[in-house]
MIDOSE-1310 file (N, C-alpha, C; in nm, 2 decimals, decimal comma, always signed):
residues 275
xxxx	+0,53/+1,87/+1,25/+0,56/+1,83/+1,12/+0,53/+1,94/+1,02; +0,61/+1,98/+0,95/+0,56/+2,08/+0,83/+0,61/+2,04/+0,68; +0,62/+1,89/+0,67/+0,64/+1,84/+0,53/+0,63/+1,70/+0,57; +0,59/+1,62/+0,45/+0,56/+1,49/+0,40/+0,61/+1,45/+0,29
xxxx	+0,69/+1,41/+0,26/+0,77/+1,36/+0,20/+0,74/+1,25/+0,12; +0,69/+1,24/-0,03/+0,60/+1,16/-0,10/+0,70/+1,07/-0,20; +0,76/+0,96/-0,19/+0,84/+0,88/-0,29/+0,83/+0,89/-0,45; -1,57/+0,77/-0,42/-1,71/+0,81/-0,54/-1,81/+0,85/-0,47
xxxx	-2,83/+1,05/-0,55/-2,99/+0,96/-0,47/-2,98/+0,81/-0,49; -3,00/+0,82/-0,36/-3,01/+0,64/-0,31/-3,04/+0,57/-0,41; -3,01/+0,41/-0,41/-3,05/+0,36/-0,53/-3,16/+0,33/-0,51; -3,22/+0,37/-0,63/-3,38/+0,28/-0,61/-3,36/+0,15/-0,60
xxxx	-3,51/+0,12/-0,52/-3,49/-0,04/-0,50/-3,64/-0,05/-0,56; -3,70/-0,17/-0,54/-3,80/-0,24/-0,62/-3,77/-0,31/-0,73; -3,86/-0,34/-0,82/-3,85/-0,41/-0,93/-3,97/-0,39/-1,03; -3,95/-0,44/-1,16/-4,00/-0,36/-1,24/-4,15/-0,40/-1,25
xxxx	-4,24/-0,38/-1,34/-4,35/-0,48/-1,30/-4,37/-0,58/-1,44; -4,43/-0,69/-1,38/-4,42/-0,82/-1,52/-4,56/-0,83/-1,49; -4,57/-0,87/-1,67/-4,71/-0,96/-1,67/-4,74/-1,09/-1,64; -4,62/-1,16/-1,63/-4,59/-1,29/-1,66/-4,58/-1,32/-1,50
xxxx	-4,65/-1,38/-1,49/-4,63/-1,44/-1,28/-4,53/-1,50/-1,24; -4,49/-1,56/-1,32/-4,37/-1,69/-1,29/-4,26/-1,59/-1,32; -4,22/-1,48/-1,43/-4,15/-1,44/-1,40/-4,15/-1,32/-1,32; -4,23/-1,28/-1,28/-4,27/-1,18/-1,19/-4,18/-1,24/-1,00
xxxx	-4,24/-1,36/-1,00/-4,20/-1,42/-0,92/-4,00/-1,47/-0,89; -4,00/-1,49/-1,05/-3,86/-1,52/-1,01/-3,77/-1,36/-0,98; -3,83/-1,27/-1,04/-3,75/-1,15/-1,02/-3,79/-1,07/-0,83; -3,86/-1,16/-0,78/-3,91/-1,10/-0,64/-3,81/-1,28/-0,55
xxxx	-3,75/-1,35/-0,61/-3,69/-1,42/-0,53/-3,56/-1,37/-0,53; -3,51/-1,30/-0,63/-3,37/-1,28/-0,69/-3,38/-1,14/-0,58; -3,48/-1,05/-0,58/-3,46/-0,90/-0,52/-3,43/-0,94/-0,33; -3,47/-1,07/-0,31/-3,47/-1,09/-0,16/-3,35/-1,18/-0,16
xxxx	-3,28/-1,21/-0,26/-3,16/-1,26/-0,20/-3,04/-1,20/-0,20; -3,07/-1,06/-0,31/-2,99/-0,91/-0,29/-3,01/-0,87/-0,16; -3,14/-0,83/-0,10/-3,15/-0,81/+0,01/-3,10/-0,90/+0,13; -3,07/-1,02/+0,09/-3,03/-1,05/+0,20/-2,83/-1,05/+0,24
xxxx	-2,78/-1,05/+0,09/-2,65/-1,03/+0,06/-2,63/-0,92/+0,11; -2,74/-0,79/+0,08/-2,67/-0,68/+0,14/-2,65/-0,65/+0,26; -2,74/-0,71/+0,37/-2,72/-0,73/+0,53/-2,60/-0,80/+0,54; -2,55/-0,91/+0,49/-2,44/-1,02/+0,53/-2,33/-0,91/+0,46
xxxx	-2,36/-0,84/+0,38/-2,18/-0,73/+0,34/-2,18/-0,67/+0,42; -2,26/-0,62/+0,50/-2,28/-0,51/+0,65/-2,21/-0,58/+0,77; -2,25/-0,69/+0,80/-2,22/-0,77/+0,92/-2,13/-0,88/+0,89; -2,03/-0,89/+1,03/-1,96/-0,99/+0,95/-1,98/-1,14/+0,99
xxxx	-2,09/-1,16/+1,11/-2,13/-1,31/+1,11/-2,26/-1,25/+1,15; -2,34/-1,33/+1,17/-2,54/-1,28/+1,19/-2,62/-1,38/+1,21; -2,72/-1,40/+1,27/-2,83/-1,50/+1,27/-2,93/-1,52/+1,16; -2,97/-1,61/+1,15/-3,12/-1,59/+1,09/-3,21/-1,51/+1,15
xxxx	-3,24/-1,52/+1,27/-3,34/-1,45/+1,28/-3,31/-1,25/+1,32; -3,17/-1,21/+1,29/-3,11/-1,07/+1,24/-3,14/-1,04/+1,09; -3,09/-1,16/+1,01/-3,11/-1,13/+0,87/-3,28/-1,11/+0,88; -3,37/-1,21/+0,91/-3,50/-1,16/+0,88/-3,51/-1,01/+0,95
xxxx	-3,50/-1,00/+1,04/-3,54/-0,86/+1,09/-3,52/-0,75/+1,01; -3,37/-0,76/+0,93/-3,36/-0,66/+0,89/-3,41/-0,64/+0,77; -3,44/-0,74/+0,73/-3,46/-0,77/+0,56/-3,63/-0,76/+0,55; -3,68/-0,77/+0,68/-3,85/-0,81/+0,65/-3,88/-0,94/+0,59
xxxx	-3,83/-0,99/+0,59/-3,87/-1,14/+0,54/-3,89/-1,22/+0,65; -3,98/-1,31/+0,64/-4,02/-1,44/+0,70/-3,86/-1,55/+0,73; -3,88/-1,56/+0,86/-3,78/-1,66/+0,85/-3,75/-1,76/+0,78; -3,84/-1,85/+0,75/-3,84/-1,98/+0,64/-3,82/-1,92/+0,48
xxxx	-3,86/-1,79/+0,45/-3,82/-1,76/+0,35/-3,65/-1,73/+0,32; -3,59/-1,62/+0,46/-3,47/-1,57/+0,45/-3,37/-1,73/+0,46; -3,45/-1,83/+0,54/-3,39/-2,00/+0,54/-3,37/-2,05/+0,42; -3,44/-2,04/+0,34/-3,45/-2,12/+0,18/-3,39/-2,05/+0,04
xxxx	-3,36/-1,89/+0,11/-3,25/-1,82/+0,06/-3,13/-1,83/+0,06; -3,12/-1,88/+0,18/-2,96/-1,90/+0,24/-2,93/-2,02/+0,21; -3,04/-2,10/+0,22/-2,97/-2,25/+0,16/-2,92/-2,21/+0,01; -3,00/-2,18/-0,05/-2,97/-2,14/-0,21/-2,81/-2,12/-0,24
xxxx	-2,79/-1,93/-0,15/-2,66/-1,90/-0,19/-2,57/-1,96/-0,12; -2,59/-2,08/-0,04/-2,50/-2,16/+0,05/-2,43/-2,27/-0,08; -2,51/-2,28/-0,15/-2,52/-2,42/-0,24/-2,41/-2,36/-0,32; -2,45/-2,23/-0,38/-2,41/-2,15/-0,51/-2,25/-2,05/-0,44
xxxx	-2,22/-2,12/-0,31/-2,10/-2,03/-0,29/-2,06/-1,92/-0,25; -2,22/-1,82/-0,24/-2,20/-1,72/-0,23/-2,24/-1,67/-0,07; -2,26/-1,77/+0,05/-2,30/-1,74/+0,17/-2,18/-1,86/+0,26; -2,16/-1,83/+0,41/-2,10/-1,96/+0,44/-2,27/-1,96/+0,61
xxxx	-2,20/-2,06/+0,59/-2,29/-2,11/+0,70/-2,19/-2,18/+0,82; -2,16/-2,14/+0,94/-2,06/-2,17/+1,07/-2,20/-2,26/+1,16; -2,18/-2,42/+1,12/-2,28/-2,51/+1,21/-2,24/-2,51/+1,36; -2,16/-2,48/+1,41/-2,11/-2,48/+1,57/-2,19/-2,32/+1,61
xxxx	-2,19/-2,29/+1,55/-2,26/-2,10/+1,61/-2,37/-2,10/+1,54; -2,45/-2,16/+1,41/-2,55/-2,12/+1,37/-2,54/-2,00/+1,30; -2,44/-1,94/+1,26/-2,45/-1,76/+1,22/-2,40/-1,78/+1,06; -2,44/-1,68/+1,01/-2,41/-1,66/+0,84/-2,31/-1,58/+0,82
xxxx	-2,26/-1,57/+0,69/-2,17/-1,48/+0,65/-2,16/-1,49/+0,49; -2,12/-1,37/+0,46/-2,08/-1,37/+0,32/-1,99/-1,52/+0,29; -1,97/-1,58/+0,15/-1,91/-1,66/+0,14/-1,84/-1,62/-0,01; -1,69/-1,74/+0,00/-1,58/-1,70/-0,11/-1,63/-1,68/-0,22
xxxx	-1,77/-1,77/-0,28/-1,80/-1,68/-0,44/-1,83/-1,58/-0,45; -1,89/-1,51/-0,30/-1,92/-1,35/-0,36/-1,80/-1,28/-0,39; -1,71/-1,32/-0,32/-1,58/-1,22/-0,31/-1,55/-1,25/-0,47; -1,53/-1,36/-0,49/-1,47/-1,41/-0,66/-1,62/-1,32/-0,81
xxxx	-1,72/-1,28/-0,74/-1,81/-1,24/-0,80/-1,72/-1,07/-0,79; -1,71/-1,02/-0,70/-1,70/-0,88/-0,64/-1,54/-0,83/-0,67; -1,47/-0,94/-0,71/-1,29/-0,89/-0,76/-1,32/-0,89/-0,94; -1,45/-0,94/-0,98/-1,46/-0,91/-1,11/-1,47/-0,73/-1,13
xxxx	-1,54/-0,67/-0,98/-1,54/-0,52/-1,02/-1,41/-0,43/-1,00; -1,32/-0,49/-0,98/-1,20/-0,45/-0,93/-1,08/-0,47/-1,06; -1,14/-0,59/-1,13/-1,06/-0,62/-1,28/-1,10/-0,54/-1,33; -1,22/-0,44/-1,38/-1,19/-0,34/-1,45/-1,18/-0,24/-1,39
xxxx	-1,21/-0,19/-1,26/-1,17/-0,06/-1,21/-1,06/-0,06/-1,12; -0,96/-0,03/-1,21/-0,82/-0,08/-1,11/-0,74/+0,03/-1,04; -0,86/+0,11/-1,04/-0,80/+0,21/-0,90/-0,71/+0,13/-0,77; -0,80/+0,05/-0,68/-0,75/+0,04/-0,57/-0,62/-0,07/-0,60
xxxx	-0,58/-0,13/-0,69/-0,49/-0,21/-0,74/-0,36/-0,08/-0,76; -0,37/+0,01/-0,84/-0,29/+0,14/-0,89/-0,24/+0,21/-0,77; -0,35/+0,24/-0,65/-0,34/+0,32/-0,56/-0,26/+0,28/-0,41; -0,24/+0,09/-0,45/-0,19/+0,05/-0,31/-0,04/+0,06/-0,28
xxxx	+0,05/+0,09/-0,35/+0,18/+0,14/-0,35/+0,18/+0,27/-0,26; +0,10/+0,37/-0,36/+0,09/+0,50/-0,29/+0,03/+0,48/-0,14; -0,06/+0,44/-0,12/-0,11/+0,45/+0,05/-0,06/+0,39/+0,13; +0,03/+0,28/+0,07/+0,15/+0,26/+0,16/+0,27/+0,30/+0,21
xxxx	+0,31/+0,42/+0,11/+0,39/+0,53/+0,13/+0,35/+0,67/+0,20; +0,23/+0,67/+0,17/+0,18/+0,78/+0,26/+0,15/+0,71/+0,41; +0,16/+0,63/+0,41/+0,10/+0,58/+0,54/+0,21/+0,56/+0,68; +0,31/+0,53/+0,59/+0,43/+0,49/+0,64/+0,51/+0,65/+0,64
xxxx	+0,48/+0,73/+0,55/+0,54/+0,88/+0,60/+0,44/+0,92/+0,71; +0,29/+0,94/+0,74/+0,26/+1,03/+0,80/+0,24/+0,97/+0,93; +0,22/+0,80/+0,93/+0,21/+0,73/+1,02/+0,02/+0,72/+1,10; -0,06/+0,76/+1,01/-0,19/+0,77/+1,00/-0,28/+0,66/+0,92
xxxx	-0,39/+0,68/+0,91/-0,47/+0,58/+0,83/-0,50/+0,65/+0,71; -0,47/+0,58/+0,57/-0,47/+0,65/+0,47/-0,58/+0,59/+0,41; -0,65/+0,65/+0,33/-0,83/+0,57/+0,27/-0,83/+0,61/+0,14; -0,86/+0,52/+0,03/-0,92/+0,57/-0,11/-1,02/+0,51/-0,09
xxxx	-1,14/+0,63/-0,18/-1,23/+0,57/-0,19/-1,31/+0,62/-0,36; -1,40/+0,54/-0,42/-1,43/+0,52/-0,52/-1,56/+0,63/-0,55; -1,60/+0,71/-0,65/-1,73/+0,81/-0,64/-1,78/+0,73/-0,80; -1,86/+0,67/-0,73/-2,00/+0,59/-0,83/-2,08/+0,70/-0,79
xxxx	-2,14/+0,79/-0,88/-2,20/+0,85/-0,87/-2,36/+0,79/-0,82; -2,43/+0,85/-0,70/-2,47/+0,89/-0,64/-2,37/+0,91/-0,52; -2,29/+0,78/-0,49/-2,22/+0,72/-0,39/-2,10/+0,74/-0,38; -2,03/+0,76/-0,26/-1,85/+0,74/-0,23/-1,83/+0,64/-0,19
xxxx	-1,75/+0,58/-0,22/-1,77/+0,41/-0,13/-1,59/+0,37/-0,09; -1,58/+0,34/+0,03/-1,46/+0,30/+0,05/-1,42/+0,19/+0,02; -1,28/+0,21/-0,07/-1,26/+0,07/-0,14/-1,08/+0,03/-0,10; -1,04/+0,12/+0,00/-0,93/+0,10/+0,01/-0,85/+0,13/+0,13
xxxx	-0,76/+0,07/+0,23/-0,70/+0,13/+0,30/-0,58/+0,10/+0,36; -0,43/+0,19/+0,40/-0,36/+0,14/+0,44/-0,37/+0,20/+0,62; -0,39/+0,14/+0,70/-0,39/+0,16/+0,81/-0,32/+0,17/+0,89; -0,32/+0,29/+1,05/-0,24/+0,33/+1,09/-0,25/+0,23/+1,21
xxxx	-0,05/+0,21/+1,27/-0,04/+0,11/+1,35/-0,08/+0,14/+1,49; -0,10/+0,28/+1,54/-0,15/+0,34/+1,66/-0,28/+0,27/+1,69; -0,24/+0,28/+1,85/-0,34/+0,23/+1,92/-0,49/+0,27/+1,89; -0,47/+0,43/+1,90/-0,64/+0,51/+1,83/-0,61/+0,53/+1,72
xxxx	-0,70/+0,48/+1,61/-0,69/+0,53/+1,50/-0,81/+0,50/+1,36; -0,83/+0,59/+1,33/-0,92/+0,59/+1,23/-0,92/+0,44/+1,13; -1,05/+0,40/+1,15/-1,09/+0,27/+1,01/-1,20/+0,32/+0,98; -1,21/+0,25/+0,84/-1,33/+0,28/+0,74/-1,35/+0,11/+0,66
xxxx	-1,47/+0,02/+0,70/-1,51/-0,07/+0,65/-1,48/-0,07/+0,53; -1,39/-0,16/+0,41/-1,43/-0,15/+0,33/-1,51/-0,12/+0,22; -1,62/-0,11/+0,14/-1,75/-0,11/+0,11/-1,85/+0,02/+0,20; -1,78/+0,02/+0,31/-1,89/+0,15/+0,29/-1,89/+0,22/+0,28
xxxx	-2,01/+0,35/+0,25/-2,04/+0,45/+0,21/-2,02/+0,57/+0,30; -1,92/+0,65/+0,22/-1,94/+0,78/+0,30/-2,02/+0,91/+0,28; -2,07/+1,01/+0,41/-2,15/+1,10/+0,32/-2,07/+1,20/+0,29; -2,16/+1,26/+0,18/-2,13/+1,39/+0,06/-2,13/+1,50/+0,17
xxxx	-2,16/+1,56/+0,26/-2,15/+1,65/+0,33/-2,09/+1,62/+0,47; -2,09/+1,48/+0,49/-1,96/+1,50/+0,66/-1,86/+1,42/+0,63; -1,75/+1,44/+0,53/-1,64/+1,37/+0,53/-1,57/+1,42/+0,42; -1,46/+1,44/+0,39/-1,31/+1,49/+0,31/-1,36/+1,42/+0,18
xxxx	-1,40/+1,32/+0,19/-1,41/+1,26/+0,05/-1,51/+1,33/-0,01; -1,63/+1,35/+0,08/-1,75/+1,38/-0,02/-1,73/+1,60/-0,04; -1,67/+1,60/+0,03/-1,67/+1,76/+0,02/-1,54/+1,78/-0,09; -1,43/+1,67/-0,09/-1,34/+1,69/-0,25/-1,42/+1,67/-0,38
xxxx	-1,49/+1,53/-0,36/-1,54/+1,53/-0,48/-1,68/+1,61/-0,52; -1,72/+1,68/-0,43/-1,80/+1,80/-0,45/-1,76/+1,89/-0,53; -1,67/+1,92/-0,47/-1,53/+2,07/-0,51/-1,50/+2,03/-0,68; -1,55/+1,94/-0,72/-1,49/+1,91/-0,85/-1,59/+1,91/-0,94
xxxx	-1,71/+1,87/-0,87/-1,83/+1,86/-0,98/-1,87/+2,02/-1,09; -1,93/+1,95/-1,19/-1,98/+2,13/-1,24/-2,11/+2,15/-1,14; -2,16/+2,28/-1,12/-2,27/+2,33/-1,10/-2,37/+2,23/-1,11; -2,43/+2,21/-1,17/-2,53/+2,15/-1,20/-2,50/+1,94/-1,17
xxxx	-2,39/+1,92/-1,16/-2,40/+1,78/-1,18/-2,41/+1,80/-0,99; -2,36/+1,89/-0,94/-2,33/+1,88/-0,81/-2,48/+2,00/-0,73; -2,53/+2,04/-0,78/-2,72/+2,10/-0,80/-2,74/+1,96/-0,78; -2,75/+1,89/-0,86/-2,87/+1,76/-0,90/-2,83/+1,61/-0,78
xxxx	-2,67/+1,67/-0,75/-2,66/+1,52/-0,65/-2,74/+1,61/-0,52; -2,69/+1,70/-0,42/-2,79/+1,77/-0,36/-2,90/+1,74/-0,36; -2,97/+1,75/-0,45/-3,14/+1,80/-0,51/-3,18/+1,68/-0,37; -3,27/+1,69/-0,27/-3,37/+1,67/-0,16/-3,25/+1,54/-0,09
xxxx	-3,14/+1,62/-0,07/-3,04/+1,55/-0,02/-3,07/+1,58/+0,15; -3,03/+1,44/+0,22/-3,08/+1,46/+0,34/-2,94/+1,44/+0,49; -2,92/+1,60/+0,51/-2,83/+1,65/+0,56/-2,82/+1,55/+0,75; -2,75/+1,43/+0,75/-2,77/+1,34/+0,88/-2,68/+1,42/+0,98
xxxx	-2,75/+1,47/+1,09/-2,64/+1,47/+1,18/-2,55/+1,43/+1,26; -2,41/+1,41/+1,22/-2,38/+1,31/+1,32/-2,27/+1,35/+1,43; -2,23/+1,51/+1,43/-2,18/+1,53/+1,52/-2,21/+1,68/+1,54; -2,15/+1,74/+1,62/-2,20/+1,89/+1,65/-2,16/+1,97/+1,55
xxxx	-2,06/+1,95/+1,50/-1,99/+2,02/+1,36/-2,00/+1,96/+1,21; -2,13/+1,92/+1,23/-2,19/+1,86/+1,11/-2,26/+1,97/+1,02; -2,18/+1,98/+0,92/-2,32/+2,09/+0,80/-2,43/+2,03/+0,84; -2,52/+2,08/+0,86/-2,67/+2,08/+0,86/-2,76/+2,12/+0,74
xxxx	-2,69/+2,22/+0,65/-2,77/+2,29/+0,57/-2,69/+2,30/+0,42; -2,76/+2,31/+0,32/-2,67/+2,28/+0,19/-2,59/+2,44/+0,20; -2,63/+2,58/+0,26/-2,59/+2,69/+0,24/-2,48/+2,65/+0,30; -2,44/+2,62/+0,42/-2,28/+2,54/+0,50/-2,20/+2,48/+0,40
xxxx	-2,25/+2,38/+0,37/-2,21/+2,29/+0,28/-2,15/+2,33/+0,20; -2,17/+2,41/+0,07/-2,13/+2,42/-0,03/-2,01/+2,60/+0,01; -2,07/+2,66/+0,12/-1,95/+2,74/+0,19/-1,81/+2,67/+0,17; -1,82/+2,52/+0,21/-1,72/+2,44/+0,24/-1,65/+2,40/+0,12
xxxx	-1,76/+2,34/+0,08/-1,70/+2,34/-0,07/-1,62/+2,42/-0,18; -1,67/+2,52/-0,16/-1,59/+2,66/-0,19/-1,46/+2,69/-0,17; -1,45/+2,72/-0,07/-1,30/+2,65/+0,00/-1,19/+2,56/-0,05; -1,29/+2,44/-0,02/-1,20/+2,33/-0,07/-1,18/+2,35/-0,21
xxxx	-1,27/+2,42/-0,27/-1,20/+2,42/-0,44/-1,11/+2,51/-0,43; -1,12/+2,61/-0,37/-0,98/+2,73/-0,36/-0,87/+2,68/-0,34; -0,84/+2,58/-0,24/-0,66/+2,53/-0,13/-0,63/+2,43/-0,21; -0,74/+2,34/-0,30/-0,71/+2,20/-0,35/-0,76/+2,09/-0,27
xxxx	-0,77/+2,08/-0,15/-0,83/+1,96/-0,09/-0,91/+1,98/+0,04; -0,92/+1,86/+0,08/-1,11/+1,88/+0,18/-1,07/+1,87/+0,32; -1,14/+1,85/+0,43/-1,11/+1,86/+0,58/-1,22/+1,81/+0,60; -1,29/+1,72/+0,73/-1,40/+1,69/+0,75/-1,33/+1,71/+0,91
xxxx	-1,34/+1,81/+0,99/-1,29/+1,84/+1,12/-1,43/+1,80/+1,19; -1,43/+1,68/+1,25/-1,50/+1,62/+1,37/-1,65/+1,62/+1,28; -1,68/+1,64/+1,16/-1,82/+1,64/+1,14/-1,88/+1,47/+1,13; -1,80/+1,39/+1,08/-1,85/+1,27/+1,11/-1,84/+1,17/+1,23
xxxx	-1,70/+1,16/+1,30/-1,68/+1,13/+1,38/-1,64/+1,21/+1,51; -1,72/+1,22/+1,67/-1,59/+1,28/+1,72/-1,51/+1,26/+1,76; -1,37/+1,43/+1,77/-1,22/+1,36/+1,81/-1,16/+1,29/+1,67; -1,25/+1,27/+1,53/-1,17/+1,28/+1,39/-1,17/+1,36/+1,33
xxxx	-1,02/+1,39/+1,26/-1,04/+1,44/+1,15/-0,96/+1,42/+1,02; -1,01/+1,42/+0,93/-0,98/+1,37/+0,78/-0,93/+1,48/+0,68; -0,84/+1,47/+0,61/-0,80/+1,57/+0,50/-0,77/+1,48/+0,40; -0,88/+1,53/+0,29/-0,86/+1,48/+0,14/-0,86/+1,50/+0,05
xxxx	-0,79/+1,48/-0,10/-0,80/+1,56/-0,23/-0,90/+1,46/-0,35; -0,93/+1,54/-0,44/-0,99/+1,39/-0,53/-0,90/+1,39/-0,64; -0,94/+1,26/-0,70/-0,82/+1,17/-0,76/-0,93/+1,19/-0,94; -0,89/+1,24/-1,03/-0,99/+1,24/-1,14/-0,99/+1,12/-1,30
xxxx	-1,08/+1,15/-1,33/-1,10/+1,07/-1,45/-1,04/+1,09/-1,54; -0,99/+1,03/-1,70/-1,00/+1,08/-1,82/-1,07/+1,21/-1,84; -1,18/+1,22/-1,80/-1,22/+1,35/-1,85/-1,23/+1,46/-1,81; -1,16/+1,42/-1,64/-1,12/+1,56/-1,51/-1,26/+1,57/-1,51
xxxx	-1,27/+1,43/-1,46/-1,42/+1,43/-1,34/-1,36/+1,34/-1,23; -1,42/+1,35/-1,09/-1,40/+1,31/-0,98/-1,41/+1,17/-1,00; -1,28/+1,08/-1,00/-1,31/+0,95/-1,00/-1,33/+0,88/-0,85; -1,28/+0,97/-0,75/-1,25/+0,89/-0,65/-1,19/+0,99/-0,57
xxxx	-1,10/+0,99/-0,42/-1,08/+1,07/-0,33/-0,89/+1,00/-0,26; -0,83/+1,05/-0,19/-0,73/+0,95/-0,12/-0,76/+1,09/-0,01; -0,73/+1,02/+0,11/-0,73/+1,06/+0,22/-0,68/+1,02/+0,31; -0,62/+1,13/+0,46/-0,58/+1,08/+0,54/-0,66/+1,12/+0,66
xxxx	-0,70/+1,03/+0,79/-0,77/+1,01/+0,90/-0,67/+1,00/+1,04; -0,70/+1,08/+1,12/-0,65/+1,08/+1,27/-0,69/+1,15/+1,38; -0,70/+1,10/+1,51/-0,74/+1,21/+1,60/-0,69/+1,32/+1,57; -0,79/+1,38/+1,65/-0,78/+1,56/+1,68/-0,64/+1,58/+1,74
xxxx	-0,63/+1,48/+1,90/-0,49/+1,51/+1,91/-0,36/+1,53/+1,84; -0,35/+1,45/+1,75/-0,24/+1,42/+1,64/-0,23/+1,48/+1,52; -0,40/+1,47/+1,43/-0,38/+1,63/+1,38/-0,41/+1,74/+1,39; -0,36/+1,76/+1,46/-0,36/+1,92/+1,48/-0,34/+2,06/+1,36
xxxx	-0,41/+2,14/+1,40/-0,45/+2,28/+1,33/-0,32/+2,25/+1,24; -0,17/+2,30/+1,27/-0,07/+2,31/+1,25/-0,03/+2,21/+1,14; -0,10/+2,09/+1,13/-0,05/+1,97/+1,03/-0,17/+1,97/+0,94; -0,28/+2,03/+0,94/-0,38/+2,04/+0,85/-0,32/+2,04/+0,69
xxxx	-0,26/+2,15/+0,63/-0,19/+2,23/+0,56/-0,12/+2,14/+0,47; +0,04/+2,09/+0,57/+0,10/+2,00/+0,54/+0,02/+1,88/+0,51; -0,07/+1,80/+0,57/-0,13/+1,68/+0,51/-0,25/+1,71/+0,41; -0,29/+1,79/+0,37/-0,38/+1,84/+0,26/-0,26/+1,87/+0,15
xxxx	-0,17/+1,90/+0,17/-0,04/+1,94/+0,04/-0,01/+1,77/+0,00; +0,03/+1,67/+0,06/+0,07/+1,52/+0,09/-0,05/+1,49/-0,05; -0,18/+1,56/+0,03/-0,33/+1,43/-0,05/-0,36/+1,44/-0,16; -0,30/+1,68/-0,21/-0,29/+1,67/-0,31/-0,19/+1,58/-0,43
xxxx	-0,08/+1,57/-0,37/+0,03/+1,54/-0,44/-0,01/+1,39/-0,46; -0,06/+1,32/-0,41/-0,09/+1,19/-0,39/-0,18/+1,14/-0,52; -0,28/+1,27/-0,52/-0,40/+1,25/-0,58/-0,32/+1,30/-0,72; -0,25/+1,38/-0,75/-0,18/+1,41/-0,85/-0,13/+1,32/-0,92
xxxx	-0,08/+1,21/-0,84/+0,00/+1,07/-0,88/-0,12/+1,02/-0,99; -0,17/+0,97/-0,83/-0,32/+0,88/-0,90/-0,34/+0,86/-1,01; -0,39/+1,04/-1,05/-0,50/+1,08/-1,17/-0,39/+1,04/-1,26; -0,25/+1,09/-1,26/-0,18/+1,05/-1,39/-0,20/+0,92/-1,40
xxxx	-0,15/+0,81/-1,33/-0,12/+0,66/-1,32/-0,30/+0,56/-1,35; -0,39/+0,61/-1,30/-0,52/+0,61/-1,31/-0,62/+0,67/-1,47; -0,57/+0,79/-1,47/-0,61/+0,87/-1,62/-0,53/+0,88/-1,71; -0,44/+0,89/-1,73/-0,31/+0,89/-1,81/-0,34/+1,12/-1,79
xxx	-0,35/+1,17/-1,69/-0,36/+1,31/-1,70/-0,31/+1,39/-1,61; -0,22/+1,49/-1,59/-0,15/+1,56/-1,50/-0,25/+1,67/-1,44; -0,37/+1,69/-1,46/-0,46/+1,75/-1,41/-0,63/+1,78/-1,41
């Protein structure tokens, strides 16, 4: 193929400290039912006694939580299996962040045209600063083929997204996301070290878009451009994912030319800005 053809530091956690006990108390029941919401967005059915493990809570407590957000809509509960899951008020809570950031609404046309040209898995994803978080995907119909959960988070140093929207930060906003950043290994061709890293980065600001060749997954690799703000800041990323077999060296080029053009769209239809 040598053309394609085109039609976002960890959050702190804790809480603040009160004088007041009662409401001290209510703000330490509210932080463990976050906690427990955020295990059930991870998993897609789970036990009680999985949620306590992971959450550190007492069973009877993570129990009288769950009745709570069972009541209020926001948990389901499956009585033939005993297992939990997110439930439809969260989703109706979580499409309120999508009414105002209407990237992935803007972007689903486009990734379905890229998707259906390159015949790959195409991904947007959203850069909330500290975080990239995947909010979008048209996926490819092949047997192997790259997925990305929803909602999760990709890292800043092993994947196309986080090495585009590197390539776009200033100095210093992209110094400070770095600052005691903790480089995970997850494959042999993983940066390990910020001096690699920002090598890469380098790069990618030179051609226009990113490559994550086998550093996150192996046997994947990803090429992606970022998609920017009103103010030509990194709003977000679009990307495409496929085995090694399929893309090959040869198609690098041509599908980094695709993610720029893509992301060119975006930013106008997204920012009202052609660059």
């Amino acid at each position: 193929m040598n053309d394609i053809t085109m039609p976002q530091a960890p959050r702190r956690r804790g809480r603040p400290p009160s004088s007041n006990g009662e409401g001290s108390s209510d703000i330490q029941s509210l932080d463990r039912a976050i906690s427990i919401l955020e295990v059930l967005a991870g998993i897609d059915f789970t036990s009680l006694a999985e949620i306590s493990r992971r959450t550190g809570l007492p069973i009877s407590t993570v129990h009288r939580q769950l009745q709570t957000l069972e009541h209020r809509g926001l948990v389901g509960h499956d009585i033939e299996t005993g297992l939990w899951s997110v439930g439809v008020g969260l989703f109706r809570i979580g499409s309120a962040y999508l009414r105002i950031r209407k990237l992935p609404e803007i972007a689903r046309p486009v990734l379905r045209t890229l998707q259906q040209a390159t015949a790959e898995t195409i991904n947007l994803s959203k850069f909330e600063e500290p975080v990239i978080v995947c909010v979008g995907q048209a996926e490819s119909h092949a047997s192997v083929r790259a997925f990305f959960r929803p909602g999760s988070e990709l890292p800043l140093h092993a994947s196309a997204a986080g090495k585009a929207v590197l390539s776009m930060l200033t100095p210093e906003r992209r110094e400070k996301l770095l600052e005691g950043y903790n480089y995970t290994r997850f494959t042999a061709s993983t940066h390990s070290d910020k001096a690699a890293l920002l090598a890469d980065v380098e790069l990618t600001a030179q051609r226009g878009y990113a490559v994550d060749n086998e550093e996150h997954s192996f046997g994947m690799r990803c090429v992606g451009a970022a998609i920017l703000n009103e103010f030509g800041e990194p709003a977000g990323t679009i990307s495409v994912s496929a085995p090694n077999f399929r893309m090959t060296d040869d198609r690098i080029a041509p599908f980094g030319d695709a993610m720029m053009e893509a992301a060119k769209q975006l930013t106008l239809l997204y920012a009202g800005r052609t660059a």
